[in-house]
C-alpha positions as CSV (number, residue, x, y, z in Angstrom):
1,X,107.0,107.1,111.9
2,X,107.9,103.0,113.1
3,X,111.5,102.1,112.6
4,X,109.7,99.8,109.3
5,X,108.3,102.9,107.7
6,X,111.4,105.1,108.0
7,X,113.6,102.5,106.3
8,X,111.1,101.8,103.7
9,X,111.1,105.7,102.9
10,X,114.8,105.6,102.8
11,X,115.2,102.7,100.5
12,X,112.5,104.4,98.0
13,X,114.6,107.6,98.0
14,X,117.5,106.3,97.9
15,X,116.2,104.0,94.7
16,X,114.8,106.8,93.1
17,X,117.7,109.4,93.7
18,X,119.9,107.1,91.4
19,X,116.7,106.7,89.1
20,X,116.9,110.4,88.5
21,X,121.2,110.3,88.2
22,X,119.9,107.7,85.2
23,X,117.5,110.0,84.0
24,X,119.9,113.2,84.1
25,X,122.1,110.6,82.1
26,X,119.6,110.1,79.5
27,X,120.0,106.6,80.1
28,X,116.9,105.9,80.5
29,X,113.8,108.6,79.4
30,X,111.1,110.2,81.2
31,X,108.1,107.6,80.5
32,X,111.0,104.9,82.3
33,X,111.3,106.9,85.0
34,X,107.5,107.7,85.8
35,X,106.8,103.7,85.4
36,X,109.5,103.0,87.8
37,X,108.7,105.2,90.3
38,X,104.9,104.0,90.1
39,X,106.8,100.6,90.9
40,X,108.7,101.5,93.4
41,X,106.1,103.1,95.8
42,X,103.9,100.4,95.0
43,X,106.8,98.3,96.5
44,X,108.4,100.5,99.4
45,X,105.0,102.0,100.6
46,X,107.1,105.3,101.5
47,X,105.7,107.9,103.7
48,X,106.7,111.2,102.2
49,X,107.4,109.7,99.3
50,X,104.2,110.0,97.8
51,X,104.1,113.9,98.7
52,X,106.5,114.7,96.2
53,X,106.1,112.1,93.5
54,X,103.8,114.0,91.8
55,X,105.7,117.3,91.4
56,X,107.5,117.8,88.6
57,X,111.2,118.2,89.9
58,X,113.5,117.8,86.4
């Protein structure tokens, strides 16, 4: 992994981590969550982010 890619997977996690802190919250719902997350891979690109965004996890 280039130096670009790792800190693009650590900005996605990190964006998403507090994405599901909201979520536990129930600030925002499950259909927010699954939108945001299809925007932020879109925008981060992450590497083994993708691997897990499918699964279930909550």
């Amino acid at each position: 992994m280039r130096e670009e890619e790792g800190r693009r997977e650590i900005a996605y996690q990190m964006t998403m981590a507090a994405a599901r802190k909201m979520l536990e919250q129930g600030l925002i719902s499950r259909d927010e969550y699954e939108k945001f997350d299809t925007k932020m891979i879109q925008k981060y690109e992450p590497v083994f982010g993708r691997l897990f965004s499918d699964l279930n996890l909550i």
